[in-house]
C-alpha positions in Angstrom: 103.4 41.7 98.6 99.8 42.0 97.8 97.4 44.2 100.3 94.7 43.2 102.6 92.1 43.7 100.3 91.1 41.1 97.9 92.3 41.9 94.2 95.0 41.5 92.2 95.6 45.5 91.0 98.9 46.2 90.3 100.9 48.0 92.8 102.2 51.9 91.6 105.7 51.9 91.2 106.4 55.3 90.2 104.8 58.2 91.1 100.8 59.1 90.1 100.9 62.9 88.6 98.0 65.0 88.0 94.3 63.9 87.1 92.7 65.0 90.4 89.5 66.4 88.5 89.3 63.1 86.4 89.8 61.0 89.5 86.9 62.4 91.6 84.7 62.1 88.4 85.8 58.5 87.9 84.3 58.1 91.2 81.2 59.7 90.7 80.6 57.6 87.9 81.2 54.7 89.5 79.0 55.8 92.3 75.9 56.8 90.2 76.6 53.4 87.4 77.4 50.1 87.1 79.6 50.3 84.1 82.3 52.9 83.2 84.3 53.1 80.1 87.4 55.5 80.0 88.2 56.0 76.4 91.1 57.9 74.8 93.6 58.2 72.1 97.0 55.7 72.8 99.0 56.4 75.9 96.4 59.1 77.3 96.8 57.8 80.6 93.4 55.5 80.4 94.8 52.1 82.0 97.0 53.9 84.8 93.6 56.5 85.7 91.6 53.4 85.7 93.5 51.1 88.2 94.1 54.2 91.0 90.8 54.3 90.5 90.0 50.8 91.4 92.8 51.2 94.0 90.3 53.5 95.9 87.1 51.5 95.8 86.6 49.3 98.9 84.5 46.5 97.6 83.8 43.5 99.9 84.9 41.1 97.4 88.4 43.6 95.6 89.2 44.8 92.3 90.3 42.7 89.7 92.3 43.6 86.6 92.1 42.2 83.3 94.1 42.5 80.7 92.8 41.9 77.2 95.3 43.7 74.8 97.6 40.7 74.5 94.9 38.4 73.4 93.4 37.5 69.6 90.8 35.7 70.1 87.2 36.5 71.0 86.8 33.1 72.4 89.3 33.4 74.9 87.8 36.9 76.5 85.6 34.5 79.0 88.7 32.5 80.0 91.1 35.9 80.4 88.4 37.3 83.0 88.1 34.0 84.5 92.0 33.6 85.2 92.4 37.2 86.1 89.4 36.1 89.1 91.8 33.2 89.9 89.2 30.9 89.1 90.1 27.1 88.3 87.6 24.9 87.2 88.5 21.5 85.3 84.9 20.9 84.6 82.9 20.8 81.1 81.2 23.7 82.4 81.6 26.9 79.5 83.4 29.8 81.7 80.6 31.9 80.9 78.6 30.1 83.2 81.2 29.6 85.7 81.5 33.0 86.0 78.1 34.2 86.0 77.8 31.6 89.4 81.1 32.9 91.1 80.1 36.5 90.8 76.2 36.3 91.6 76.3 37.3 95.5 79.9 39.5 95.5 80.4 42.5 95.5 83.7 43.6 93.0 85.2 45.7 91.1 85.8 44.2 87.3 88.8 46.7 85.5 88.5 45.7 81.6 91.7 46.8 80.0 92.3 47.0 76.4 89.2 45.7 74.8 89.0 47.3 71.7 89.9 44.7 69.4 87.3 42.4 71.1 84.7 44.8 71.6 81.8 42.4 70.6 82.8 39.4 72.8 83.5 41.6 75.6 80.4 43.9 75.4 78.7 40.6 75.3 80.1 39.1 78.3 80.0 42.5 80.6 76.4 42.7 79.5 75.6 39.0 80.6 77.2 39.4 83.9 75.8 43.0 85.2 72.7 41.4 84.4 73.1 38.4 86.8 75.7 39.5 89.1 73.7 42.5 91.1 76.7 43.3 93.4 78.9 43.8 90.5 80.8 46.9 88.7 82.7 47.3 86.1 85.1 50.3 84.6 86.1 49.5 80.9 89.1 50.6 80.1 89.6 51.0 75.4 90.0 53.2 72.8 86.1 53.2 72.1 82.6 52.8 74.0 81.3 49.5 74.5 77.7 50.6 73.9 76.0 48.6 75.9 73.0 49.6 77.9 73.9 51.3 80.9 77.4 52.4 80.0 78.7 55.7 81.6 81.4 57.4 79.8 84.5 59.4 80.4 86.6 60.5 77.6 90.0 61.3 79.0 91.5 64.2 77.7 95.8 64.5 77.5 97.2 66.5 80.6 97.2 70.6 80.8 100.8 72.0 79.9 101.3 72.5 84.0 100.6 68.6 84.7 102.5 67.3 81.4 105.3 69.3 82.9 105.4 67.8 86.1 105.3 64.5 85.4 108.0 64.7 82.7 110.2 66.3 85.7 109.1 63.5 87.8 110.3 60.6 85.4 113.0 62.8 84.0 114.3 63.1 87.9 114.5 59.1 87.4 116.5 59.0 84.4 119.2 62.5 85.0 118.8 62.1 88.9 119.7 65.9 89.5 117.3 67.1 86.5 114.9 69.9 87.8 112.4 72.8 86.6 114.3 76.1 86.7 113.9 79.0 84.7 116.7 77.8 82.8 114.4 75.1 80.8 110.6 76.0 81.9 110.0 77.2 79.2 111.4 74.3 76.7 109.9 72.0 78.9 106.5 73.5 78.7 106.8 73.8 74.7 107.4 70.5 74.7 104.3 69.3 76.8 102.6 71.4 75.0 104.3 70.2 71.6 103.0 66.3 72.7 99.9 67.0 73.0 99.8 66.7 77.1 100.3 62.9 76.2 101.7 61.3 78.8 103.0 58.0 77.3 104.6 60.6 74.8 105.7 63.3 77.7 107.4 60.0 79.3 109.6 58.8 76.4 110.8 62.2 75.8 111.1 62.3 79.4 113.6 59.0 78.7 115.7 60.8 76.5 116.9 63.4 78.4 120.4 61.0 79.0 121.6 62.4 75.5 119.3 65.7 74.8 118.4 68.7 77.0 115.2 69.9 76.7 115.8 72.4 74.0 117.0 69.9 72.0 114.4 67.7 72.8 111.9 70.8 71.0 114.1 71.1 67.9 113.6 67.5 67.2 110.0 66.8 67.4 109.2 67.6 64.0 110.7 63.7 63.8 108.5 62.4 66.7 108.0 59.2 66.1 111.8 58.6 65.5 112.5 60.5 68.3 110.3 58.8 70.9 111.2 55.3 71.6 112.4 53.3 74.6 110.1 52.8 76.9 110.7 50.4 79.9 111.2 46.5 79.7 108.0 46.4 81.2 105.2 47.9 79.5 103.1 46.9 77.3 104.3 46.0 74.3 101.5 48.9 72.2 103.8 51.3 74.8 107.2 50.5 73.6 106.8 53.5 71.2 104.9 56.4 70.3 104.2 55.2 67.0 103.2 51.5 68.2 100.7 53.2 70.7 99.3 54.9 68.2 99.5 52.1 65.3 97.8 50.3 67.6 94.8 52.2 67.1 95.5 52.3 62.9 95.6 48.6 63.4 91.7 48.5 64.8 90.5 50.3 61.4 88.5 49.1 59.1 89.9 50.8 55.4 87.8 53.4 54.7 88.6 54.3 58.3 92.3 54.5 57.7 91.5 56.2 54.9 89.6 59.4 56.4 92.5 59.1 59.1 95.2 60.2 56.7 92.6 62.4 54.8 91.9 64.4 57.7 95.4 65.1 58.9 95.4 68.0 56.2 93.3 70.0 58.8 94.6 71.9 61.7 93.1 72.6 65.0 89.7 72.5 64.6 87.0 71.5 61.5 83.5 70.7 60.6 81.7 68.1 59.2 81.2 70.1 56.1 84.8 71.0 55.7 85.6 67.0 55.4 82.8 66.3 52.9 84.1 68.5 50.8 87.7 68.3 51.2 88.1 64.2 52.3 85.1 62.5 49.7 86.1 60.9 46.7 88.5 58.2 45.2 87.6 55.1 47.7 85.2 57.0 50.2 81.9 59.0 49.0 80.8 62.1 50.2 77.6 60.4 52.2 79.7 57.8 53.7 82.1 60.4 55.6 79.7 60.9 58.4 79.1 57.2 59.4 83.4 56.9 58.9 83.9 60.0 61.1 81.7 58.6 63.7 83.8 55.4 63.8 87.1 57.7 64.3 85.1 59.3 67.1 84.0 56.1 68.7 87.7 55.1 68.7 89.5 58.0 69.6 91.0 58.9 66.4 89.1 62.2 67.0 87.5 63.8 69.3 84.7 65.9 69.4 84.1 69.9 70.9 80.9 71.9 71.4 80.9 75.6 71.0 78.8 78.8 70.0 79.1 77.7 66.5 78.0 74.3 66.2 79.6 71.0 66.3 83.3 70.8 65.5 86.4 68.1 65.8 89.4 68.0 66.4 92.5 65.6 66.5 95.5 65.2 68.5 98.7 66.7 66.6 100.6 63.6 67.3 97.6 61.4 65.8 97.4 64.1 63.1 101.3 63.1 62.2 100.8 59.6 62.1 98.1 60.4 59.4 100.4 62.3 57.5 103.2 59.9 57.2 100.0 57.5 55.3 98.5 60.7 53.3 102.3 60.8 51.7 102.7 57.3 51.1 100.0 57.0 49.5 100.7 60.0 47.3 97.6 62.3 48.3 99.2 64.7 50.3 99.4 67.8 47.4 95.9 67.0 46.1 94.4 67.1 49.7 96.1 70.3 50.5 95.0 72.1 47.8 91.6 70.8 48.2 91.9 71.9 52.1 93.2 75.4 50.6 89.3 75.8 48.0 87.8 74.8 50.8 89.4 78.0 53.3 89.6 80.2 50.0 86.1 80.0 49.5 85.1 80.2 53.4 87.3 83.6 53.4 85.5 84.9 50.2 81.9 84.3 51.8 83.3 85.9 55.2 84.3 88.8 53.7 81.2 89.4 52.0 79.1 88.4 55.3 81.4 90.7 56.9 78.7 93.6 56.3 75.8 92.5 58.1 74.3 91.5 61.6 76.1 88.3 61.3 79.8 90.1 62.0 80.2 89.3 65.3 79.8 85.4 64.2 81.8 85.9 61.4 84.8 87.4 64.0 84.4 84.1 65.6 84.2 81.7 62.7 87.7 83.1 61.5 89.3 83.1 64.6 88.2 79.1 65.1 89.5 78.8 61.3 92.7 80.9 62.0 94.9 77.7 62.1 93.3 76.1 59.0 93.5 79.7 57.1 96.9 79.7 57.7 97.9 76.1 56.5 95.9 77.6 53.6 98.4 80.5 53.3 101.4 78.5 53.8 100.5 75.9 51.1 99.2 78.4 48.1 103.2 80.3 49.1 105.2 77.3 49.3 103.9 75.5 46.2 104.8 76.8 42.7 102.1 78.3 41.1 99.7 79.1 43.4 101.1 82.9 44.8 98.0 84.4 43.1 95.8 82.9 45.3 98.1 82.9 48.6 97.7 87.4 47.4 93.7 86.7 47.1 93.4 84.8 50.6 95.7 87.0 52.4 94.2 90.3 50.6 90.6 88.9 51.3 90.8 88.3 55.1 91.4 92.1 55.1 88.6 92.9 57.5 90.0 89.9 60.3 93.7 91.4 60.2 92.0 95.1 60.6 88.8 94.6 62.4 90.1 91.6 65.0 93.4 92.8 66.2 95.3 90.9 63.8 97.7 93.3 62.3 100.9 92.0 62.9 100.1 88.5 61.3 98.1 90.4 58.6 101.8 92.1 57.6 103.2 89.1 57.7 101.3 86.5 55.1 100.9 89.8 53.0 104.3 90.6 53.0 105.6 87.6 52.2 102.5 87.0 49.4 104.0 89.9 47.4 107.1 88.8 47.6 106.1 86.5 45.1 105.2 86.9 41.6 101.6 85.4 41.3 101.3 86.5 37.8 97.7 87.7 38.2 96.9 91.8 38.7 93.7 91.7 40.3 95.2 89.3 43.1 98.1 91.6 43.6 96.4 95.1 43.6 94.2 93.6 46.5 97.0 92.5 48.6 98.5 95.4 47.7 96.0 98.1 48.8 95.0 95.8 52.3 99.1 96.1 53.0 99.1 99.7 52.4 95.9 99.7 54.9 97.6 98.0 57.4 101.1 100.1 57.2 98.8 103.0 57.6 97.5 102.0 60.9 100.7 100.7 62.2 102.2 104.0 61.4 104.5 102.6 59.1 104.3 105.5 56.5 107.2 104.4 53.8 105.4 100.9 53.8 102.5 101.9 53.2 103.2 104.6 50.6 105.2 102.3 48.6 102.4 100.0 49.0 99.2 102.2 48.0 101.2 104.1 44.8 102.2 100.6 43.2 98.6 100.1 43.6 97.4 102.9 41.9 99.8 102.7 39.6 98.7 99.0 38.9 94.9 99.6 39.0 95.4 102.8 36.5 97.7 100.1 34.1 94.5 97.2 34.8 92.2 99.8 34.4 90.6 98.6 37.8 88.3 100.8 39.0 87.8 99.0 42.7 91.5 99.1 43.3 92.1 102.5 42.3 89.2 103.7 44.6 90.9 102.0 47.1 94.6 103.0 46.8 93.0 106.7 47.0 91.2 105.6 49.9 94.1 104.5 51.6 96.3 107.1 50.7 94.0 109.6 52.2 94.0 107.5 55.0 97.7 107.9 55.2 97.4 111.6 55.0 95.0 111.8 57.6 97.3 109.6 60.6 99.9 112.2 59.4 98.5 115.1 60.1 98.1 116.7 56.5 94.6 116.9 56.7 93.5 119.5 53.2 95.1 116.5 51.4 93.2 113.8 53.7 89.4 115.2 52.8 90.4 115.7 49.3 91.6 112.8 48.8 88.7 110.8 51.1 86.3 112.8 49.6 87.7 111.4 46.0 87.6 108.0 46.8 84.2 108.1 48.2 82.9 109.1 44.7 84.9 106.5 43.1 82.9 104.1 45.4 79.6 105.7 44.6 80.6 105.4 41.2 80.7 101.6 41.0 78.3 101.0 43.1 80.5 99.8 46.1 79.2 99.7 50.3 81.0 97.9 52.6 81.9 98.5 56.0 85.1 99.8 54.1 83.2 102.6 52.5 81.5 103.5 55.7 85.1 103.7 57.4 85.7 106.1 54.5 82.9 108.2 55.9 84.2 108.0 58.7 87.9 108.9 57.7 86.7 112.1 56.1 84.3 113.0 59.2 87.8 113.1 61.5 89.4 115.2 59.2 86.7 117.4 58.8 86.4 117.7 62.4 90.2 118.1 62.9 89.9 121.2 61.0 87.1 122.7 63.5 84.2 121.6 60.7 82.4 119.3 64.1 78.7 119.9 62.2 79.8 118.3 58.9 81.7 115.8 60.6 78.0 115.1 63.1 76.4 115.0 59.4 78.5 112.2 58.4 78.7 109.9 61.0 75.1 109.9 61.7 74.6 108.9 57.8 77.1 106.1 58.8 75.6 105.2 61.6 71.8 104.8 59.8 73.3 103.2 57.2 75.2 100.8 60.3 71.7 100.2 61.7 70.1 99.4 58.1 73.0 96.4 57.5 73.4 95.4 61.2 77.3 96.5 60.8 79.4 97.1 64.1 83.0 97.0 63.5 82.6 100.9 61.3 80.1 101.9 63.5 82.0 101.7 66.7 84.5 104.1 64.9 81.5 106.6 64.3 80.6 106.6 67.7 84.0 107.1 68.6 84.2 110.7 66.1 80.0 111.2 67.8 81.4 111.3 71.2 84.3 113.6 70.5 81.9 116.1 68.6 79.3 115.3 72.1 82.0 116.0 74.5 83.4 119.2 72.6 79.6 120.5 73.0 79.8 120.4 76.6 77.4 117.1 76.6 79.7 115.1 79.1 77.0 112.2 79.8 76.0 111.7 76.1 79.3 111.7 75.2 80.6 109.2 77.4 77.7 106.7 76.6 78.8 107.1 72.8 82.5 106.1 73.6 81.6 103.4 76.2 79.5 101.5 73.3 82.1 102.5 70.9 84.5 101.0 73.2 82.7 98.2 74.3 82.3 96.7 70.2 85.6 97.5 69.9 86.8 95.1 72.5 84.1 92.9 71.6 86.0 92.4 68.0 89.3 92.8 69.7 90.5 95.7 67.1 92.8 96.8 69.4 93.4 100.1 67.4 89.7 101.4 68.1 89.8 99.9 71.6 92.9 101.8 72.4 91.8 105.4 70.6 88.6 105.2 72.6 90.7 104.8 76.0 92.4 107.5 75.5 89.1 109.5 74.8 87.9 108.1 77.8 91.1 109.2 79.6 90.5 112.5 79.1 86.6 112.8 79.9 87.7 111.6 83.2 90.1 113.7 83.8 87.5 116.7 83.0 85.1 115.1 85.1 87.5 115.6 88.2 89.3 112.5 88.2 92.9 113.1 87.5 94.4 109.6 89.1 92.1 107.3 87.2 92.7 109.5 83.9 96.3 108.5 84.0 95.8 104.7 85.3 93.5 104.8 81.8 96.4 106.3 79.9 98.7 104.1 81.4 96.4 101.2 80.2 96.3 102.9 77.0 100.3 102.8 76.6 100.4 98.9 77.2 98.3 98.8 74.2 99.9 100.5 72.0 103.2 98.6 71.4 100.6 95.3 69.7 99.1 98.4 67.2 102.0 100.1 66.3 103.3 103.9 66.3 101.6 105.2 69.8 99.0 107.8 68.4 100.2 107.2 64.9 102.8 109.7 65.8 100.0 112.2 64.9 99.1 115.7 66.9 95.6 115.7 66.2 95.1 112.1 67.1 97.6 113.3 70.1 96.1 116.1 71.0 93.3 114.3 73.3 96.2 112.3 75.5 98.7 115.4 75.2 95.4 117.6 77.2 94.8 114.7 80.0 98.3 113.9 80.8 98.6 118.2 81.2 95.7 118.4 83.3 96.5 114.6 85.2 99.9 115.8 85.9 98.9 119.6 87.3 96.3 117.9 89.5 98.5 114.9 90.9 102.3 116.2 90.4 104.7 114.3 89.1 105.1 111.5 91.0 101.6 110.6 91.3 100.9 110.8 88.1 103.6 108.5 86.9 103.0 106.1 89.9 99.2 106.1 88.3 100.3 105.9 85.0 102.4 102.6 86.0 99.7 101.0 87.3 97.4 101.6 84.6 100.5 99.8 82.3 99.9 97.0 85.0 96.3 96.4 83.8 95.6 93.4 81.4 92.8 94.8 78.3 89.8 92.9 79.8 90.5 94.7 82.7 91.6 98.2 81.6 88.2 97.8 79.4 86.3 97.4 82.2 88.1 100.5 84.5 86.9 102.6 81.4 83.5 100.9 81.3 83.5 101.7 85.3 82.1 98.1 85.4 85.3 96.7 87.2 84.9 96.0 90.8 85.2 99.5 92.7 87.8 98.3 95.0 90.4 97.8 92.2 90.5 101.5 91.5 93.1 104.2 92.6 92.2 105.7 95.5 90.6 108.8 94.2 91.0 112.4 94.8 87.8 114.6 95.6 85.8 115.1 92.6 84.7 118.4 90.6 82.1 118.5 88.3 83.3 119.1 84.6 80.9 120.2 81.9 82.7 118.1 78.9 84.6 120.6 76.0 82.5 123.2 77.4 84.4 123.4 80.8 88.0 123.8 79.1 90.1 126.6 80.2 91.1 128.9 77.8 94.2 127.5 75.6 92.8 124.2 76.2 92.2 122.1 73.0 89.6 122.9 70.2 88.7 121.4 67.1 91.5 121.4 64.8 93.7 122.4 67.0 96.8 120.3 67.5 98.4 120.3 71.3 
């Protein structure tokens, strides 16, 4: 039964989930234009957004569906709209015209579904008729624009993880009728969503086949999707009946050169630049300045989509769209040579990060790699899983040294570089890299067997090679070592080594400043605080000179000890609250969390015992992501061994761990900005009465000194 209002939209027959925020600015389009196009990859949702749409207009004269998908020929897109008006006419008359005079004083809503395929003749038409139809609207409904003066555009995006999941409980309710979302498959559910892109044609054949699989199952099998993903009702349409139909459909609709960039570009992941597909998708069938004009087509249809962002312009396609492209890269026999032209492509971006790495661009350079991460990794995978190319899976792992230490990356770090020296690449210079870069990151996860095993096959390698970088910088490393483990006469002899090594050859880097850096703690750990002054302020001119941050927020870090042991309490907490601040700005969460527990105990000696243990509490959640909790060190300790002493005589006990617990509650952004005091006040412990503290100056006798250990 049809409702009052004229039309001939289809009623809902299931239920309508999500798409609230896409909804109201459906309407606002329609409000502000006379012609809408929702675009979208296959089974996004476009058709079934469209007609509740409609179904919420209240034109005088209805809203009217057409549906184009089923038709072939252009010439019959005039007599489609025609029927779907219910207009008879037996007359010569061309249904152009008849149209034009039926629609020239109503007021309706026209919905034009799936006109992709006939996007000339229908551009034409809807152009014809807004022209001479004043009371007349229209929402397009394709897989592209069709650019036509006036048109208002929505690109529909695939549902959030939250949405995906309930409508697959929704249609899965239909098909298991006691199915729910428990805690028992949440989280499989959500992998899944998440796993389909948030497509909802996808999210409701997997929803289908929940009468043989659980959820869980339904995860493990995805890597087959297509396979996987069939069945949908009697009833829709027939680009619908599969995941791989709706998105052939859209294969279908391009041109060759189109197809072929498809299946070119599925060797990316996440997202890419225009750049990155000149160089890695031109050649054999489609020239490097034809990509652009291809890669707008793909955009115009879907295929892929585009994102905006600090760094420029970038792109991006669905991972279910990127399968389909697969599947054609590997019939057609391209899929190693694209891969390892994907993987010069990353190698060389690496190599030119690295080197930028030491200059005012850093802070880009953080961003650049984390936006790259997932194509760096396919990178990885491919030069370890194919034979031959280990050497260069040991460079590319070696060579993103700075990300894994400088951006809070050290567990992945260990990972590709483990498994790159498990390998033999068969190249020395390749290996001694990865080699010294896992010793460094061993070091700082307090993994000292690792990382000693690491650094003397290095040495032992670069003395065999005769390589003087890589025996600068297993002597480097090793005196890192020595320093988190408290043997600190061996630490500056061995620091001060290596820094003449580097001199030597002519090497500066944010890695030789770090040396500096290195040596200036252990000089201060053994009560030298003026040599260790000397040689962080060298660092941090030289810091200034370059426009480097990531070494000099350690310098501050070792400034604002040597400050605060001086009795300068206000200098040296501006020194650490910069220091901290880049560090959380680069999200090394090892100089983040060393400077909260500095900051810890300056505010315990400026009177405030409860919010110096929320800040080591803070500190302790952080500690697990680094690795060994102070390095297992008692001069690194020695700072968080004096607050928790002083925290714990002020508060007792109880307080002080009920302080501490809350601190462990914080997330970093917000732990950062407690130390910062630049959270909102109200968030804070309730504080006890405050006492003025003078910085070191103030300590009670016994309290620590330099190079003393608590």
């Amino acid at each position: 039964m049809r409702p009052s209002q004229p039309g001939n939209l289809p009623l809902e027959l299931n239920a309508f989930v999500g798409r609230g925020t896409e909804l109201a600015e459906l309407a606002a389009a329609l409000e502000a234009g006379r012609l809408v196009t929702v675009t979208g990859v296959g089974g996004v949702g476009k058709s079934r957004l469209a007609v509740r749409a409609a179904g919420r207009c209240r034109p005088r004269d209805g809203a009217w569906l057409v549906d184009l998908a089923p038709l072939r020929d252009a010439d019959l897109v005039e007599h489609a709209v025609a029927e779907a008006l219910e207009l008879t006419d037996h007359t010569s008359r061309p249904p152009r015209q008849v149209l034009r005079e039926h629609l020239t004083e109503r007021e309706l809503l026209l919905v034009v579904d799936g006109f992709e395929h006939l996007v000339d003749a229908c551009a034409s038409l809807v152009r014809e008729l807004l022209v001479h139809s004043p009371g007349l609207r229209v929402l397009a409904v394709g897989r592209r624009p069709l650019e036509t003066e006036g048109e208002r555009l929505l690109s529909l995006a695939p549902l959030p993880p939250e949405e995906a999941a309930d409508l697959f409980t929704d249609r899965a309710a239909a098909c298991v009728p006691r199915f729910a979302l428990d805690d028992g498959n949440r989280e499989d559910v959500l992998e899944l969503c998440r796993r389909l892109d948030g497509i909802p044609l996808a999210v409701e054949l997997a929803a289908g086949r929940l009468r043989v699989l659980s959820p869980a199952q339904l995860v493990a099998r995805l890597d087959d999707r297509f396979r996987l993903l069939t069945g949908a009702r009697r009833d829709a349409p027939p680009r619908h009946h599969t995941l791989r139909t709706a998105i052939g459909w859209s294969h279908e609709l391009c041109a060759p050169r189109e197809r072929l960039l498809w299946s070119r570009l599925s060797v990316f992941t996440g997202q890419f630049d225009l750049e990155a597909v000149e160089y890695v998708c031109a050649g054999d069938g489609l020239h490097a300045e034809e990509i652009i004009d291809v890669l707008d087509e793909l955009l115009a249809q879907s295929v892929v989509t585009r994102e905006e962002n600090p760094a420029g312009v970038r792109y991006r396609m669905l991972d279910t769209v990127r399968a389909y492209g697969a599947e054609w890269l590997e019939a057609a026999g391209e899929a190693t040579r694209l891969r390892r032209r994907h993987r010069d492509w990353y190698m060389g971006l690496a190599t030119w990060c690295e080197v930028d790495w030491f200059s005012p661009r850093q802070p880009e350079i953080a961003a650049l790699v984390d936006m790259e991460l997932p194509n760096l990794r396919a990178a990885l995978e491919f030069c370890l899983d194919e034979g031959g190319e280990a050497h260069l899976g040991q460079y590319l792992a070696g060579t993103l040294w700075f990300y894994w230490v400088g951006c809070g990356r050290l567990a992945e770090g260990r990972h590709w570089l483990d498994r790159a020296l498990e390998l033999d690449g068969g190249h020395e210079d390749a290996r001694l890299k990865a080699l010294w870069v896992l010793g460094y990151v061993a070091v700082l996860q307090g993994d000292t067997v690792a990382a000693l095993a690491a650094l003397h096959e290095c040495r032992e390698g670069a003395e065999r090679a005769g390589s003087a970088v890589a025996a600068a910088y297993a002597e480097h490393r090793i005196g890192c070592l020595a320093l988190v483990t408290d043997d600190v006469a061996r630490a500056e002899r061995l620091l001060r080594s290596a820094l003449a090594r580097y001199e030597e050859i002519g090497e500066l880097n944010s890695n030789v400043l770090m040396g500096q850096v290195e040596l200036a703690m252990a000089l201060a750990f053994r009560g030298d605080l003026a040599g260790a002054v000397e040689l962080c302020e060298d660092v941090r001119r030289i810091c200034e000179d370059h426009g480097e941050r990531w070494a000099l927020a350690y310098a501050l870090y070792v400034l604002g000890f040597a400050a605060w042991t001086h009795g300068e309490a206000q200098k040296a907490r501006a020194l650490l609250a910069e220091s901290l601040d880049l560090d959380h700005r680069f999200h090394d969460l090892l100089g983040t969390v060393l400077s909260l527990e500095l900051l810890a105990l300056f505010t315990a000696a400026e009177g405030d015992p409860a919010e110096a243990a929320v800040l080591q509490g803070a500190a302790s959640r952080v500690w697990p992501s680094v690795g060994l909790p102070l390095f297992g060190s008692g001069n690194f300790g020695a700072p968080h061994a004096l607050c928790e002493e002083r925290a714990r005589a002020a508060l007792g006990d109880e307080r002080y761990e009920e302080c501490v617990r809350a601190g462990a509650r914080l997330g970093l952004d917000a732990a950062v900005q407690r130390a910062l005091r630049t959270g909102p006040e109200n968030e804070r412990t309730r504080r006890l009465p405050r006492r003025e503290g003078r910085g070191g100056d103030g300590l009670k006798q016994g309290e620590l000194r330099p190079g003393q250990r608590a």
